[in-house]
C-alpha positions in Angstrom: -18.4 5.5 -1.5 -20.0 5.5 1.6 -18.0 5.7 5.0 -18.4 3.3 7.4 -19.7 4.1 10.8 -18.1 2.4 13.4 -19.4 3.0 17.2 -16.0 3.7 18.8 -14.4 5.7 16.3 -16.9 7.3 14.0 -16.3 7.9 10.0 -12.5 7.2 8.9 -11.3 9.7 7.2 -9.9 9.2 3.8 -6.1 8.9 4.3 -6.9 6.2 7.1 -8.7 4.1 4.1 -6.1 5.1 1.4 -3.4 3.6 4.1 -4.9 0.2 4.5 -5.7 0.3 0.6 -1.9 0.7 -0.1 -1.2 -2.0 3.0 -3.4 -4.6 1.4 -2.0 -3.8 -2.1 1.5 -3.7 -1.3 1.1 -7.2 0.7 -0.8 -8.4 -2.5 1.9 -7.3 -4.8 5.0 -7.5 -2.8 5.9 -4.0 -2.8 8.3 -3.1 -0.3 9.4 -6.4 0.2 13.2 -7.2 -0.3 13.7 -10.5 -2.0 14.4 -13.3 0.5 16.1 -16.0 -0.6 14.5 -19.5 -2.5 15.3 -22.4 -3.9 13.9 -22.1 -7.5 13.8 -18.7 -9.7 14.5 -15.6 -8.1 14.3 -11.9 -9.9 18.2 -10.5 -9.8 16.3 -7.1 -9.5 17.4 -5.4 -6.6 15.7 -2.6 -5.0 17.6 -0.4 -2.3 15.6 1.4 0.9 14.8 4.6 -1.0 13.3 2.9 -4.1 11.0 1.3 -2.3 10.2 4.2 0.2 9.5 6.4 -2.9 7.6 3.2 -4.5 5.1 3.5 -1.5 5.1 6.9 -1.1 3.7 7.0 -4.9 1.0 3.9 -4.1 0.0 6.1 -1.0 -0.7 8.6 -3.7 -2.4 6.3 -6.2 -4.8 4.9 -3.6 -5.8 8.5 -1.6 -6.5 9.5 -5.2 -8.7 6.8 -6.1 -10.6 7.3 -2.5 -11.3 11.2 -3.0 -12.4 9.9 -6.5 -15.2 8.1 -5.8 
């Protein structure tokens, strides 16, 4: 995969592309999220702060790993 070029900044670097990987994922998915409440069906999982820390942490991971991949 190529790196993009941009005038003012130059090539990102690989974490900066595995960070708005796992941003556009996470948003996607709803990782991270805590549940807000709806009227309809709502999940009775609940997820406390450091479950979802390390549950980022490991998409971080997943997506600077798929970057240094290609």
């Amino acid at each position: 995969m190529e790196q993009a070029l941009t005038p003012a900044t130059g090539p990102r670097r690989n974490e900066d592309i595995a960070l708005d990987l796992l941003k556009f994922i996470a948003g996607s998915a709803g990782v991270g999220r805590t549940a807000a409440p709806s009227t309809g069906f709502v999940a009775t999982t609940t997820h406390n702060t450091e479950d979802q820390v390390d549950q980022l942490l490991d998409l971080y991971t997943r997506c600077l790993r798929a970057i240094q991949s290609t």
